[in-house]
Each structure stands twice: as C-alpha cells, then as structure tokens.
Backbone as a printed PyTorch tensor [residue, N CA C, xyz], in Angstrom:
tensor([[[-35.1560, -63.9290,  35.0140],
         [-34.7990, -63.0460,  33.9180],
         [-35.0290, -61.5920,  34.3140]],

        [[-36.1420, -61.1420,  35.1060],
         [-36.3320, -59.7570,  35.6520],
         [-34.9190, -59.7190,  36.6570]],

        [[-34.7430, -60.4880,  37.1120],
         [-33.5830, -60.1300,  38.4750],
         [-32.5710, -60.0850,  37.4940]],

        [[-32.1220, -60.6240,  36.2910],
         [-30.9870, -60.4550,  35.5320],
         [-30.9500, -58.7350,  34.9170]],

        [[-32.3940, -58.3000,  34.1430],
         [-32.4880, -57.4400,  33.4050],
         [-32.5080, -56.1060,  34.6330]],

        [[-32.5440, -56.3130,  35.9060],
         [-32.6780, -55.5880,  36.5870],
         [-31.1610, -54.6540,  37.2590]],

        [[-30.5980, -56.0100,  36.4590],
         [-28.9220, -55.5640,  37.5470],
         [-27.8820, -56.2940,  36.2050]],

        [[-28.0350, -55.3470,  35.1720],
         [-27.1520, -55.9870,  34.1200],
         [-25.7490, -55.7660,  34.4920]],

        [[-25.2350, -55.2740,  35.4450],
         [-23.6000, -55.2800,  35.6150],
         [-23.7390, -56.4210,  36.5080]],

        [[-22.7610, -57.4110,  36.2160],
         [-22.5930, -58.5110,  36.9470],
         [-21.9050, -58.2810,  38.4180]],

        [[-21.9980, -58.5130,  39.6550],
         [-21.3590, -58.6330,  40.8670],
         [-19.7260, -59.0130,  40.7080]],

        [[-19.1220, -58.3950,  41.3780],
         [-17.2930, -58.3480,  41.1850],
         [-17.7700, -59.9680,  42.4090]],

        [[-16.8130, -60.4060,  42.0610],
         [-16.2550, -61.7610,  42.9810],
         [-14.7150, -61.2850,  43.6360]],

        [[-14.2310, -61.4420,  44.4370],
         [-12.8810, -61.8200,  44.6060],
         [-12.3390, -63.1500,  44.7290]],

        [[-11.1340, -63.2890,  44.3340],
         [-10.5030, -64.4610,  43.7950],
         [-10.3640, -65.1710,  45.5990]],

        [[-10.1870, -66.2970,  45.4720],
         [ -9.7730, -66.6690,  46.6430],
         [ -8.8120, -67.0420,  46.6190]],

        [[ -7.4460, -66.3090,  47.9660],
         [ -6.5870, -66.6910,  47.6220],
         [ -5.8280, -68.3210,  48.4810]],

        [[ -5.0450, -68.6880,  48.2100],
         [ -4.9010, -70.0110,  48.7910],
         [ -3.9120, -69.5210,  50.2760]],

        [[ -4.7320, -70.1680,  51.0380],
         [ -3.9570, -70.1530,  52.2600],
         [ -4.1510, -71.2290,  53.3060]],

        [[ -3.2320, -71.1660,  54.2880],
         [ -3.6710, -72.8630,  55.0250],
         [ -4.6920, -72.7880,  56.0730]],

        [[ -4.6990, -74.0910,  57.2240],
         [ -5.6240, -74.1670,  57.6810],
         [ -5.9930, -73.4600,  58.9450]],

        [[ -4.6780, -73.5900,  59.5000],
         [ -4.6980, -72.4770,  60.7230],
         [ -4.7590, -70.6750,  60.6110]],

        [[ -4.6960, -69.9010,  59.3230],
         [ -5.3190, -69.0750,  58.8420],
         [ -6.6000, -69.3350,  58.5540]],

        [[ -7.1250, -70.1680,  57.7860],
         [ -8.8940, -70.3760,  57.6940],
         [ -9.4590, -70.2190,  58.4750]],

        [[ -8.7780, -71.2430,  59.7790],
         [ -9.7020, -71.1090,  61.1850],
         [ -9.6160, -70.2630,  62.3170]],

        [[ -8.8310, -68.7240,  61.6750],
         [ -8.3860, -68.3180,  63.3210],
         [ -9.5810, -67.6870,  63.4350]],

        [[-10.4870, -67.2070,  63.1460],
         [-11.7740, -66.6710,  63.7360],
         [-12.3590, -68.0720,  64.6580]],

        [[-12.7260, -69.2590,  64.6300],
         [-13.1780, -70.2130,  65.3510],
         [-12.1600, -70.7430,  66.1360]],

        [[-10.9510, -70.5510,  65.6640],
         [-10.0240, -70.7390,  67.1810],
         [-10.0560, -69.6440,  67.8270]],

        [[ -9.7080, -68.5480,  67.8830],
         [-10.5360, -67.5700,  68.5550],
         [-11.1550, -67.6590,  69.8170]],

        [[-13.0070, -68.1600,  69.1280],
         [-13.9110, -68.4550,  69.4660],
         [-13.6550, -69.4330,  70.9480]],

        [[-13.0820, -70.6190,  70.4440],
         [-12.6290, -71.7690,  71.1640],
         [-11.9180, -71.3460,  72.5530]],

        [[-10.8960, -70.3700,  71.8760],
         [ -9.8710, -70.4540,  73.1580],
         [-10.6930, -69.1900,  73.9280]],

        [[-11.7030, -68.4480,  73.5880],
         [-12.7380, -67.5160,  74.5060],
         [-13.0320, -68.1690,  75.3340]],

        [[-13.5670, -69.1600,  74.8950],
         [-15.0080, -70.1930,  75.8200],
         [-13.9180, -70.9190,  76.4240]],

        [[-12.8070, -71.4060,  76.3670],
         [-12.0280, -72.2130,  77.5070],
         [-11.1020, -71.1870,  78.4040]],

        [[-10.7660, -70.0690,  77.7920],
         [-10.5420, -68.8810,  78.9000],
         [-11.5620, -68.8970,  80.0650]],

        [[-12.7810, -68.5240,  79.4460],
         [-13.8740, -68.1050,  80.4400],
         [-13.8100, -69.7890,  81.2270]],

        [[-14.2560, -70.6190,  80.7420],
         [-13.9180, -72.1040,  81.3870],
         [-13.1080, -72.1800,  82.6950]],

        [[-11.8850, -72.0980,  81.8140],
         [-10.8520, -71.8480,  83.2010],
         [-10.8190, -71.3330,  83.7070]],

        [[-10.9410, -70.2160,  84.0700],
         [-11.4540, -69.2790,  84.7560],
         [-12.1670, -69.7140,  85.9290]],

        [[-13.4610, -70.1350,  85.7640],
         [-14.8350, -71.0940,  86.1260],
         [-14.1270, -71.8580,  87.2770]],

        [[-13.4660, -72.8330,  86.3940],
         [-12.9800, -73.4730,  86.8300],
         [-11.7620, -73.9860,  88.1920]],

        [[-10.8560, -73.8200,  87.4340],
         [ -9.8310, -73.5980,  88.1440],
         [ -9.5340, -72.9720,  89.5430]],

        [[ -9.5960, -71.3900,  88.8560],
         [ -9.8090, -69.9110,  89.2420],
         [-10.6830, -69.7890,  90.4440]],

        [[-11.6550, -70.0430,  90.0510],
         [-13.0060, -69.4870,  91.0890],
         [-13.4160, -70.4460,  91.5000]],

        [[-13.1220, -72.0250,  90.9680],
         [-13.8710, -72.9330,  91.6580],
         [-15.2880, -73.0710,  91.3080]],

        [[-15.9780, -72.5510,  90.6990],
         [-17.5580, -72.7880,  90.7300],
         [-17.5050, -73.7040,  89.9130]],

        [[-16.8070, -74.0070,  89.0830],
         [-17.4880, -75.4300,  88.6130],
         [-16.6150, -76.6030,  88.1830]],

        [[-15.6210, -76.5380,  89.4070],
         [-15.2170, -77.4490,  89.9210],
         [-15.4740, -78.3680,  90.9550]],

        [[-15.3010, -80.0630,  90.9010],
         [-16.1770, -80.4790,  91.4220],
         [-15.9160, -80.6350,  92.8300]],

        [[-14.1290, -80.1390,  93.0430],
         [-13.9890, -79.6910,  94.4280],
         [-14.5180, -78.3840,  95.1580]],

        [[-13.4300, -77.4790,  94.4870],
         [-13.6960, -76.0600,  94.4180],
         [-12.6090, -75.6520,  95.5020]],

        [[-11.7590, -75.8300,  96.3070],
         [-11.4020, -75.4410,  97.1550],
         [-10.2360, -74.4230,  96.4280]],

        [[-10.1850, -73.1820,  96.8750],
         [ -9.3020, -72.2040,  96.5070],
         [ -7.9380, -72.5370,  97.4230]],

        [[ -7.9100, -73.2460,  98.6980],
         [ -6.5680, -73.5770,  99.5760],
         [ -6.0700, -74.3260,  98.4380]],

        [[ -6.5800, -75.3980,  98.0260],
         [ -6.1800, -76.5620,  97.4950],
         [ -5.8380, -76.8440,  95.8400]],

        [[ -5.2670, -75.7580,  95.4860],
         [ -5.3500, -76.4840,  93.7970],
         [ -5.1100, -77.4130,  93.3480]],

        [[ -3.4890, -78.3310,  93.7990],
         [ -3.6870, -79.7510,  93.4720],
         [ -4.8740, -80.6680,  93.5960]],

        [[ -5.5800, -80.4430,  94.5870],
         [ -6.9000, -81.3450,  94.9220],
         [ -7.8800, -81.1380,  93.5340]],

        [[ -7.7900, -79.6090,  93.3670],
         [ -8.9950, -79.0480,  92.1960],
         [ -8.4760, -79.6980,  90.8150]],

        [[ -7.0550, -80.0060,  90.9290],
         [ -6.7380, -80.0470,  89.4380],
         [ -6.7850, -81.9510,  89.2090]],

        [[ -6.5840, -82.4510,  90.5220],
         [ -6.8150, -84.0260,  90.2420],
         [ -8.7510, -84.3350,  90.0360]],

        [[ -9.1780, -83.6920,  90.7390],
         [-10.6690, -83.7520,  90.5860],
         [-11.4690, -83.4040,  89.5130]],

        [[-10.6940, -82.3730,  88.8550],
         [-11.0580, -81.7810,  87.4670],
         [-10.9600, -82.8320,  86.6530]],

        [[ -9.8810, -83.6160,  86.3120],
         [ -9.0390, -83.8820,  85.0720],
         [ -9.2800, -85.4890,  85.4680]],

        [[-10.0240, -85.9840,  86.1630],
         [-10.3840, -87.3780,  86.9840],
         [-10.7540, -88.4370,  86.1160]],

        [[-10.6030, -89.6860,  85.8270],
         [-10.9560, -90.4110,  84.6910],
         [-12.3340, -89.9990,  84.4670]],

        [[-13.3100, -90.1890,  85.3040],
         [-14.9990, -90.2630,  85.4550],
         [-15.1910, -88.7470,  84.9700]],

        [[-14.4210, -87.9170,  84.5910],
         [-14.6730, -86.4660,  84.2540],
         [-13.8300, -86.4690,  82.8050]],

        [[-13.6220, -87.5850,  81.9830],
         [-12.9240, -87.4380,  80.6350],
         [-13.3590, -86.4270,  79.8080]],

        [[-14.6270, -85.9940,  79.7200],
         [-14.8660, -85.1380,  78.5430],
         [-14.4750, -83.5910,  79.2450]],

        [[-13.8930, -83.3480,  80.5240],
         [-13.5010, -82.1290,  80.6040],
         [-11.9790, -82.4780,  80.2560]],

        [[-11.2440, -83.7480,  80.1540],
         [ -9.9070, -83.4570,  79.6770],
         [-10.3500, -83.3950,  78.1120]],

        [[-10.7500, -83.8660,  77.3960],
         [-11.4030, -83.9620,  75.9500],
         [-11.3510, -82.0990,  75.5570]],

        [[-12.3040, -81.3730,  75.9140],
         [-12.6040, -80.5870,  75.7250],
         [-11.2390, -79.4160,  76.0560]],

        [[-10.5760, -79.9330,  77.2070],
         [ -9.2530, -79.2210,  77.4230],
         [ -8.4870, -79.3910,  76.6010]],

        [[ -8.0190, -80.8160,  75.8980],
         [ -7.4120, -81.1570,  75.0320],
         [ -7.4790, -80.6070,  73.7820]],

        [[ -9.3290, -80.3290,  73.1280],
         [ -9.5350, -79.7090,  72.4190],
         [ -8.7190, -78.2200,  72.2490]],

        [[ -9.2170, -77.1160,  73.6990],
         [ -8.9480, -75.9650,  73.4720],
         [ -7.0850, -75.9900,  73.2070]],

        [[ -6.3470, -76.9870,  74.2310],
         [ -5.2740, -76.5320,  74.0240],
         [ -4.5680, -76.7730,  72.4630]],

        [[ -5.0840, -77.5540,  71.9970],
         [ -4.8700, -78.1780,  70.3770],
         [ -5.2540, -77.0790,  69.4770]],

        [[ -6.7270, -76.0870,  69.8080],
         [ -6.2630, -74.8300,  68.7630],
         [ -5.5230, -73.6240,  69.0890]],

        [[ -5.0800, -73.7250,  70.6940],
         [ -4.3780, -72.8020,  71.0380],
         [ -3.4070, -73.0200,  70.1740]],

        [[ -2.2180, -74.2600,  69.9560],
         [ -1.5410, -74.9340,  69.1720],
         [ -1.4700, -74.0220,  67.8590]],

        [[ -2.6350, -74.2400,  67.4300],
         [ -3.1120, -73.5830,  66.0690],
         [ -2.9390, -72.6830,  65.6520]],

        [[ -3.1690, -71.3630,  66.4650],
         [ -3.4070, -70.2010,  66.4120],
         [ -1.8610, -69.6450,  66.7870]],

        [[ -0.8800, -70.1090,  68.1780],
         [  0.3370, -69.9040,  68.3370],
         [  1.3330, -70.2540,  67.2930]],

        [[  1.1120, -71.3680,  66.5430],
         [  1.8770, -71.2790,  65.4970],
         [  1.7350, -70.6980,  64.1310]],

        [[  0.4070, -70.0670,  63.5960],
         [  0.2310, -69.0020,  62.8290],
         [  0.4610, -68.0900,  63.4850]],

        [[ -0.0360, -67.7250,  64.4340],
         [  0.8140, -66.3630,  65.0240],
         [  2.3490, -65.6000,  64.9510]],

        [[  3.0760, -67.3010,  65.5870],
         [  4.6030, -66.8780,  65.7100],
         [  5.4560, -66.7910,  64.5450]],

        [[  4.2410, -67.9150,  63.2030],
         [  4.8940, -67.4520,  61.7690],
         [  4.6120, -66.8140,  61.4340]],

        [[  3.6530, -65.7540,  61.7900],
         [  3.5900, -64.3970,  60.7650],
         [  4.1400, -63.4930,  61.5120]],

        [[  4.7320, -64.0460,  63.0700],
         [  5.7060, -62.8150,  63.5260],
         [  7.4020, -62.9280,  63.0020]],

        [[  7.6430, -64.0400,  62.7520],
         [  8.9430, -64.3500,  62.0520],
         [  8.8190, -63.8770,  60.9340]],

        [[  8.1460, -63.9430,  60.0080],
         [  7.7600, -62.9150,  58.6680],
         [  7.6260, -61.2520,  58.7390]],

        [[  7.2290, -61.0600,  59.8320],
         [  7.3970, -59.7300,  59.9420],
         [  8.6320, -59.0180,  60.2020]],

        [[  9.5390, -59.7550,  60.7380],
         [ 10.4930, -59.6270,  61.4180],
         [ 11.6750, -59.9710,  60.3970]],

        [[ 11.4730, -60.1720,  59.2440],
         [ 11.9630, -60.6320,  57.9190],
         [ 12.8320, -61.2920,  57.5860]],

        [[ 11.4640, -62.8310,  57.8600],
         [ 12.1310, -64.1080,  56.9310],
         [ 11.5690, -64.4150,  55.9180]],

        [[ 11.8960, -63.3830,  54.9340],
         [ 11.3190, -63.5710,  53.6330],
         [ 11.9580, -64.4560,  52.5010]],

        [[ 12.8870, -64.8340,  52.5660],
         [ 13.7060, -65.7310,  51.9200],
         [ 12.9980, -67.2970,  51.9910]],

        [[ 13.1730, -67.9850,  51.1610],
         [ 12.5700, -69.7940,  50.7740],
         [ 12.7510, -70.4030,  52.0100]],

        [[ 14.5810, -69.8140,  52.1900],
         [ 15.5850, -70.8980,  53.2880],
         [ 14.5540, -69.9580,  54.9850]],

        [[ 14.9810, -68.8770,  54.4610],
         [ 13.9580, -68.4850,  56.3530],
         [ 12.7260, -68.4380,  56.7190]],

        [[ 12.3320, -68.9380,  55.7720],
         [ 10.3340, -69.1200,  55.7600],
         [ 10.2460, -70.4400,  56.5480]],

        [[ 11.2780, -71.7270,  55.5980],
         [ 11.5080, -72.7790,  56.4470],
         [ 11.9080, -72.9690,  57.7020]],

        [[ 12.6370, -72.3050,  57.8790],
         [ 13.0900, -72.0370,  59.3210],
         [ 12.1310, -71.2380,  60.3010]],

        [[ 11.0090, -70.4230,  59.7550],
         [ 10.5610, -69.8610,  60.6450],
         [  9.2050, -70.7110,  61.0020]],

        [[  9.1680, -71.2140,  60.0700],
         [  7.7560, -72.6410,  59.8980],
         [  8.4450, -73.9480,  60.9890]],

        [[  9.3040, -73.9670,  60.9710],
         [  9.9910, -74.8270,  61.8330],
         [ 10.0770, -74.5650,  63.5020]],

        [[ 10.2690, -73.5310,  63.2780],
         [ 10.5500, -72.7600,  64.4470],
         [  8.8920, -72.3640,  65.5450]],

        [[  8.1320, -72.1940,  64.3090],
         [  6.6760, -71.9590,  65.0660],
         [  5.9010, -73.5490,  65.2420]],

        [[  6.1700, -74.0280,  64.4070],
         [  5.7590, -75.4990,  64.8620],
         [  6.8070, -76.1740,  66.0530]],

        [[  8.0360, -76.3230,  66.1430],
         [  8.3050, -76.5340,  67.3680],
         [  8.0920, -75.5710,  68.8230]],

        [[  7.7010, -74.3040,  68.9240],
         [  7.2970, -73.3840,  69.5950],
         [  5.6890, -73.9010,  69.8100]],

        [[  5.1900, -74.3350,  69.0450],
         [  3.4280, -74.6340,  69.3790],
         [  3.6250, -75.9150,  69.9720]],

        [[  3.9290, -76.9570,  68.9930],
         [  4.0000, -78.5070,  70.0110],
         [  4.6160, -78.3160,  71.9480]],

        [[  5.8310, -77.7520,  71.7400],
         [  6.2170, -77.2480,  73.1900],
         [  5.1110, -77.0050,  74.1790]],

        [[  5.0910, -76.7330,  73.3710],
         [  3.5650, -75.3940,  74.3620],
         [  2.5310, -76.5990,  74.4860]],

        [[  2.0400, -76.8710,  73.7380],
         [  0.7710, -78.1230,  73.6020],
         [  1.4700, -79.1600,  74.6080]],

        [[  2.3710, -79.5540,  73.9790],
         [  2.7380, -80.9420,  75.1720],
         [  2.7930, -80.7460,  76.6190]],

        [[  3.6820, -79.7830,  76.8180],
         [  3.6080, -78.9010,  78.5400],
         [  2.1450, -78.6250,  79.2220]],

        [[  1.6250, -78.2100,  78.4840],
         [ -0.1310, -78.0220,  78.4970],
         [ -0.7280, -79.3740,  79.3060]],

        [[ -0.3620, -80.2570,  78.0600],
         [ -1.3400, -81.2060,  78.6100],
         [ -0.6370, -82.2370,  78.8190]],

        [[  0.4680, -82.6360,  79.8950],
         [  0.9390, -83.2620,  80.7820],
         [  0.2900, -83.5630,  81.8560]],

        [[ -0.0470, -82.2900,  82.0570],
         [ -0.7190, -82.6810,  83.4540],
         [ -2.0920, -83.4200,  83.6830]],

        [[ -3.3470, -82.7500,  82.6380],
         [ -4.6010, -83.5680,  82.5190],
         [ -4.1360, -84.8950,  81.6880]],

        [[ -3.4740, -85.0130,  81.4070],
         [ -3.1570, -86.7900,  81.1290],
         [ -2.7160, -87.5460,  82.2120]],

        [[ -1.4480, -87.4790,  82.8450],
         [ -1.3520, -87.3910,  83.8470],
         [ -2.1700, -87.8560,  84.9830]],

        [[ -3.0950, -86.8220,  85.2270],
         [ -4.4700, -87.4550,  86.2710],
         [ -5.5470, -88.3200,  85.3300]],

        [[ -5.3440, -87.9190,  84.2590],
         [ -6.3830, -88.9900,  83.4960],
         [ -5.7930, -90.4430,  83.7710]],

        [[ -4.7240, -90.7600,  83.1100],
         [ -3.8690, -92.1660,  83.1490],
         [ -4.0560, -92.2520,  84.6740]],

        [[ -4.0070, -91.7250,  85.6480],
         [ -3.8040, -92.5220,  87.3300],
         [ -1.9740, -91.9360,  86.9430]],

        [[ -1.0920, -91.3020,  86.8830],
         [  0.0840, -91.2960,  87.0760],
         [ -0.4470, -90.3250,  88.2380]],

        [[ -1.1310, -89.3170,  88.3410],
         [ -1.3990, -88.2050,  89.1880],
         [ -2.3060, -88.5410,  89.9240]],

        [[ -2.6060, -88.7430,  91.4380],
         [ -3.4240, -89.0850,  92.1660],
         [ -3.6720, -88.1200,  93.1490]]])
C-alpha cells in the first residue's frame, strides 16, 4: 500500500502488438547465426577445430567434420542453418514490403516468394552435411 500511495499515477503499458515467430526471434537468431559464423570460421576456415584441419584439403575437412561419429556437429549445423532459414525469410519479406507489396494479393506473393527463397537456401546448405552424415559422401 506505501509502494501504491507512493506512485499514484499508474505505469503506461504498451499494447503488444501481434506478430509472428520469426520476428519474435530475430534477436536469438541473430545470436545463433554469430556463434556458428565464428564456428565456421573455427572450423572450416582455420582448421583449429577441425578434426582434420588440413587447409590443402577441404574435402577431407568437410567429410571429417560432418562424419557420422561427429553427429552433433551436423545437429548443431543443422540447427544454425534452420534459423538462418528464419531470419532470411523475414528479412526478404520485409524487403518485398518495402519495395511495395502492400496489396492482400502481393503480400501473398511476397510470403511465397521469401519462403521459397529460405527453403532454397536451407536445402542447398545442408546437402552436403547430410550427405557425409548418410555415407553418400565418403
């Protein structure tokens, strides 16, 4: 009752407005695709924490990486490229909106358009660590 009588104007709220999920999360996709930048990087790139490492050799680095007995680095790849996914297709729809598809019929189309633009991208991605995961890549 003192903390009430102390601050009799009540605190403004703002309304929340409704929006989806890949807006909710682009601060933690973000986050995600930081730490698998720097990853790859690591990885790939420089070799240090790869379990080959050879800079001649990238096919060698990329079958050794992505190796059944090493699943949770395709897991975790899988992860990052899935909110890359995320984030590219809120991205490319709020660049089709900018670019003005403001209409019912071009919102659909541009929602269409960024979801087939993200899956693209995602599937191409991760061809390859499946790939050596399954044994197609040796």
């Amino acid at each position: 009752m003192r903390a009430r009588a102390a601050r009799p104007v009540a605190y403004a709220h703002r309304r929340k407005i409704h929006v989806n999920y890949a807006a909710r999360t682009m601060r933690w996709g973000g986050v995600i695709i930081l730490l698998f930048v720097i990853y790859h990087i690591l990885d790939l790139t420089t070799g240090h924490l790869n379990p080959q490492g050879d800079k001649a050799n990238p096919y060698g680095n990329v079958v050794a990486d992505f190796a059944p007995e090493r699943w949770y680095v395709t897991l975790f790849y899988t992860l990052a490229i899935v909110t890359l996914g995320f984030h590219l297709r809120h991205g490319a729809f709020s660049a089709f909106r900018s670019l003005g598809q403001q209409t019912p019929k071009g919102e659909r189309r541009a929602r269409a358009a960024a979801l087939v633009f993200a899956v693209a991208l995602c599937a191409g991605y991760l061809v390859v660590p499946f790939a050596v995961l399954t044994g197609l890549v040796a």
